[in-house]
C-alpha positions in Angstrom: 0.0 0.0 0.0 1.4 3.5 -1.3 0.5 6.2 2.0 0.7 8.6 -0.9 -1.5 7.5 -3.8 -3.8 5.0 -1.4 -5.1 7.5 1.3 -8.4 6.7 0.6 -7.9 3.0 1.9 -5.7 3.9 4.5 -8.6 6.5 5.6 -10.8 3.3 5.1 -8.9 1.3 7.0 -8.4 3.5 9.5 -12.3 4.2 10.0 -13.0 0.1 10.3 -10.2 -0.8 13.1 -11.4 1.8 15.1 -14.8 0.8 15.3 -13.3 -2.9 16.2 -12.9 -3.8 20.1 -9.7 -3.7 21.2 -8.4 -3.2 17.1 -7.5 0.5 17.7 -4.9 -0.8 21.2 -3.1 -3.2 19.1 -2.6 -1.0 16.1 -0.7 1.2 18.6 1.3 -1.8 20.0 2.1 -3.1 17.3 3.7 0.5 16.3 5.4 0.4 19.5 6.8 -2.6 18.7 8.0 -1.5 15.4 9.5 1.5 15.7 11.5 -0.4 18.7 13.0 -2.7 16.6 13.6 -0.3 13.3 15.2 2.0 15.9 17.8 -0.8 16.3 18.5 -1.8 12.4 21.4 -0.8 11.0 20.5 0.5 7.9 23.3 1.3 5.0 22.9 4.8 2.7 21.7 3.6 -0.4 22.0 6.8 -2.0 24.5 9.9 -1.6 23.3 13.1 0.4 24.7 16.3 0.9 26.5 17.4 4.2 24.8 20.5 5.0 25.5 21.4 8.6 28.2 20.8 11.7 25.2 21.8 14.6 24.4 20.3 17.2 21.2 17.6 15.9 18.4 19.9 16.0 15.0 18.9 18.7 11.3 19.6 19.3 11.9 21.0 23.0 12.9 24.0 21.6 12.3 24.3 18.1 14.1 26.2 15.5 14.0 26.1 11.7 15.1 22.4 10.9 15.2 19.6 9.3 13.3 16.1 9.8 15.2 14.0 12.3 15.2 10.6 13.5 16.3 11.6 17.1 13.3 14.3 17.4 11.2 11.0 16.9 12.4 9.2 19.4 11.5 11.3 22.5 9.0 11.3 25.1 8.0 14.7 23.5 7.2 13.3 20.0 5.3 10.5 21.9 3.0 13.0 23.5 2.1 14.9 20.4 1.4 12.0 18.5 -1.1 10.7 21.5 -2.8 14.1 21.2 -3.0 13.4 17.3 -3.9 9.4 18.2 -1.1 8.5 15.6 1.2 5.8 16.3 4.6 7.5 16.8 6.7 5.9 14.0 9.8 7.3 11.4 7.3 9.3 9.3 8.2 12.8 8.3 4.6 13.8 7.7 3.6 12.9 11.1 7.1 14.8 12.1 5.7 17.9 10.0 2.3 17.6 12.4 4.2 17.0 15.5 6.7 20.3 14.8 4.2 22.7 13.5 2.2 21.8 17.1 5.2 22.5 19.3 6.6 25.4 17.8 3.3 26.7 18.1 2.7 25.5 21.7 6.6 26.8 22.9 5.7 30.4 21.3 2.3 29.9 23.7 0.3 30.3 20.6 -2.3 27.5 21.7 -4.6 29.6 24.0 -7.9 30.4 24.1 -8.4 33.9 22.3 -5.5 33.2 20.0 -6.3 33.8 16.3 -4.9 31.1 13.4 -4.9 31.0 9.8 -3.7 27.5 7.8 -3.1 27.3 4.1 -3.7 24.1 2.1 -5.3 22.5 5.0 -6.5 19.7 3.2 -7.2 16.7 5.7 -5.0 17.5 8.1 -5.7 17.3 11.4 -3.9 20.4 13.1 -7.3 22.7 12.6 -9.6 20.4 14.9 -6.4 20.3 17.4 -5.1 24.1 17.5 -9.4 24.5 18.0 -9.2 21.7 21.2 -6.6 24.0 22.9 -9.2 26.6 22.6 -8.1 28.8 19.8 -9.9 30.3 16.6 -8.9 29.1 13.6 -9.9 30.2 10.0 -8.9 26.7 7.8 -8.3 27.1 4.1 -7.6 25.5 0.7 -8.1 26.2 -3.0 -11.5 26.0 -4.5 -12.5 22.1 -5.4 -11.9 22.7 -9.5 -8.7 23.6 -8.9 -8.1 20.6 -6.6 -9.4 18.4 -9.2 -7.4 19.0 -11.9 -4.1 18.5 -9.2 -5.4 15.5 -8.0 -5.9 16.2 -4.6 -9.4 15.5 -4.5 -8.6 11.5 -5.7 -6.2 11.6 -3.0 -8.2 12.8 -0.1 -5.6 15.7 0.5 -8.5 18.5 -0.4 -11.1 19.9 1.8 -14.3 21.6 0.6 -16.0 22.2 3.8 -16.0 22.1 7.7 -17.6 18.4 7.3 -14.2 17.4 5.7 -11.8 19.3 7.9 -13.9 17.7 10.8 -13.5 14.0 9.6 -10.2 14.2 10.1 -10.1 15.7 13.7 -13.7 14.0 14.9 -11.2 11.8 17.0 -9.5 15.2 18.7 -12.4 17.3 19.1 -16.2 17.4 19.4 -18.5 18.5 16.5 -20.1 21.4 18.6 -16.7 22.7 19.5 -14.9 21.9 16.4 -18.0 23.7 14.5 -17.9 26.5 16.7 -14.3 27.3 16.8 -13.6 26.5 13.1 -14.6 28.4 9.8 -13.2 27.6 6.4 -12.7 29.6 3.2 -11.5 29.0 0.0 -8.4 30.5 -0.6 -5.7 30.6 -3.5 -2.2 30.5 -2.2 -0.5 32.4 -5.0 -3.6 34.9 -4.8 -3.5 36.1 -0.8 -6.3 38.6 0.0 -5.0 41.7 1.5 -8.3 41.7 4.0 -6.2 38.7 5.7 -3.2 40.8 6.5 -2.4 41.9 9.7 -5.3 39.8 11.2 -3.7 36.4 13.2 -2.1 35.3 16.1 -0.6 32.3 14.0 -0.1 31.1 10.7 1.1 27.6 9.4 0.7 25.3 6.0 2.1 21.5 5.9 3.7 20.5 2.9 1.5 22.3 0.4 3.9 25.1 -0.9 5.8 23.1 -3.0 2.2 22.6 -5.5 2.5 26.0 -6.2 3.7 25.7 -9.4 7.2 26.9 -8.8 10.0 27.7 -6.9 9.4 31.2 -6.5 5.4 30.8 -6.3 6.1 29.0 -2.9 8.8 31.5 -1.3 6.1 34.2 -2.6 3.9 32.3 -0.3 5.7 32.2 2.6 5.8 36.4 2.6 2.3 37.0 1.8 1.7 34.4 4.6 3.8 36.2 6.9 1.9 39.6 6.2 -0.9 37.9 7.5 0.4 38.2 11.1 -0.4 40.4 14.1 2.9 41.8 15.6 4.5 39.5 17.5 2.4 36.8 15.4 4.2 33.6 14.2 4.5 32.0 11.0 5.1 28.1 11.3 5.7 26.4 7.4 7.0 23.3 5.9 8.1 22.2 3.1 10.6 19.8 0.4 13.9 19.8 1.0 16.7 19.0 -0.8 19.4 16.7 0.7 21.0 15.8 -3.1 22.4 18.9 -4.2 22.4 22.9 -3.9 22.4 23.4 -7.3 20.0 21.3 -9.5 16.6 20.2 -8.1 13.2 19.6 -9.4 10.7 22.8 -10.3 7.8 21.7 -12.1 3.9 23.0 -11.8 3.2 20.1 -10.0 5.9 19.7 -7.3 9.5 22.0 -6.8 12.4 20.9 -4.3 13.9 23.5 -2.2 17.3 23.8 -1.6 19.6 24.6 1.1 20.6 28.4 -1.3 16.5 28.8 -1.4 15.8 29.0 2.2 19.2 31.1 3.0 17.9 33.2 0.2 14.1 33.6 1.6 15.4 34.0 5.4 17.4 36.8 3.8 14.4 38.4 2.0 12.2 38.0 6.1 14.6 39.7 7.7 15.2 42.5 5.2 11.0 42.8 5.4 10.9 43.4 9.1 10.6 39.7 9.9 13.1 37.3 12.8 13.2 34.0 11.6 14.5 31.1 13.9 18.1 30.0 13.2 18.2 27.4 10.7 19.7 24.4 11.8 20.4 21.7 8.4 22.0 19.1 10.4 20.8 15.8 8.5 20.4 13.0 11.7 23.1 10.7 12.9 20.8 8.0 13.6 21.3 4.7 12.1 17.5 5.6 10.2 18.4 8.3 9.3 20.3 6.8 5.8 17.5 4.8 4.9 15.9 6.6 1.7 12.5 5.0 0.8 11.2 4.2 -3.0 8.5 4.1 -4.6 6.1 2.5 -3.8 6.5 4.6 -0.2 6.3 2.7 2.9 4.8 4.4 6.6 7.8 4.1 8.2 10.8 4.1 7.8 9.8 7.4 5.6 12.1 9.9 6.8 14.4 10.4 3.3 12.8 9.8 0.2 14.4 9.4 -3.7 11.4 12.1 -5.6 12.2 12.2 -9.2 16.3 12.1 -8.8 16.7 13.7 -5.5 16.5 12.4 -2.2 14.0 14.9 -0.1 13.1 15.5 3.4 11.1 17.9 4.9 12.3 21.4 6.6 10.6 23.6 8.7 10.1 27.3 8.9 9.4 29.6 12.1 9.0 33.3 11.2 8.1 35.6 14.0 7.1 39.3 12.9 8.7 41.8 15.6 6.1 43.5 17.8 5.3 47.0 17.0 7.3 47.0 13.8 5.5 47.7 10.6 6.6 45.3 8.1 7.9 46.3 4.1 
């Protein structure tokens, strides 16, 4: 089973065991298990990366702007997080993108009640129906269905239309009345930003969905307009494809681009010159055994830290951009 191009049998799946007695306790064993014992392999690089970084292994306690890391996974931290999410903890940078977004938010004491947030691409993610559990108000977004259609995300149950599909995939997180009450969606276009968002929320944050943009520079774009959208003192929490093959060639294509290591220098360059801080970056690439295992087609749950996409072996990287209090941004 392919976690990317089977999500509707996974979300199938998923839907049954719960239901089962007992089903949903030994799923979570069983990952236990697993992750204990792939924790312990030795695995062997099977294809060349990049050395990016002498830093200290980055962590979740106090999140900066990093990469995807076996270690972080490995913590009682992670553990937590995924037991709010009710995901098996396992080597799954997807799960990792969840699990960071959550704590940078929580460490920047973003998760209150009161607190304002705004998510881009939200598809069937989970994080609306959780940052909503802590209490906060959050506006969920993602591009109109036609659009969604002709990308595919519609056939891959990574496209929401309505509250009804953001809530399906927090109904396990949240209640309906709450998640209903403390939730609004709106179609948005991420190249196409409405100003009337700017300078409105607490918190900002998209999961993997910048890349679809349609180019390189549509996604760093993004990530501005995104940042404009921030109270002072407001942070911006994004993630995205990362490079680990080279700093020169990578894939750009309508459908999916590849950032490298000379694109995010570049864009943290461009914050800070617009009034933004953004959290050191930290491109230390994991020194656990795991960490060298680079998953084919057709991807497997875990380990799925390091993939090869088109010729490049990827991970993800995160982004935390704060916007100074009482400083107007350019």
């Amino acid at each position: 089973m392919n976690i990317i191009t089977d999500r509707h049998l996974i979300s199938a799946l998923r839907s049954y065991v719960i239901k089962v007695p007992g089903a949903w306790w030994l799923y979570h064993l069983f990952w236990r298990i697993r992750i204990a014992i792939e924790s312990r392999l030795i695995f062997k690089a099977t294809l060349p990366t990049l050395k990016f970084s002498e830093d200290k292994e980055p962590s979740l306690e106090y999140p900066s702007s990093q990469l995807c890391t076996a270690s972080q996974m490995m913590t009682p931290l992670y553990r937590f997080w995924c037991h709010k999410l009710d995901s098996p903890a396992r080597f799954s940078r997807k799960q990792w993108e969840f699990v960071y977004i959550l704590q940078a938010l929580y460490q920047s004491d973003m998760l209150n009640e009161g607190k304002q947030g705004l998510g881009f691409g939200c598809g069937r993610e989970p994080l609306a129906g959780m940052f909503a559990s802590f209490g906060a108000r959050v506006t969920a977004t993602d591009v109109n269905p036609e659009k969604a259609k002709l990308s595919g995300w519609v056939d891959t149950m990574q496209h929401a239309s309505n509250l009804d599909d953001l809530y399906s995939a927090s109904k396990h997180i949240i209640s309906k009345n709450a998640f209903f009450e403390r939730v609004n969606f709106k179609e948005v276009d991420m190249n196409d930003i409405s100003q009337s968002f700017y300078d409105q929320y607490d918190f900002v944050w998209s999961a993997c969905a910048l890349e679809h943009l349609g180019s390189l520079e549509h996604g760093l774009d993004f990530i501005k307009n995104s940042a404009r959208c921030l109270k002072p003192g407001g942070i911006a929490v994004h993630t995205t494809e990362f490079n680990l093959s080279s700093n020169e060639k990578t894939l750009e294509s309508k459908d999916c681009s590849i950032y490298r290591a000379k694109d995010i220098n570049k864009l943290i360059a461009d914050l800070v010159v617009m009034g933004y801080e953004v959290a050191p970056l930290n491109l230390n690439t994991g020194d656990k055994s795991v960490d060298r295992y680079v998953d084919l087609p057709p991807y497997r749950f875990s380990p799925h830290l390091k993939l090869e996409l088109d010729k490049y072996v990827v991970t993800s990287v995160g982004l935390i951009i704060r916007r100074k209090a009482n400083l107007d941004v350019v």
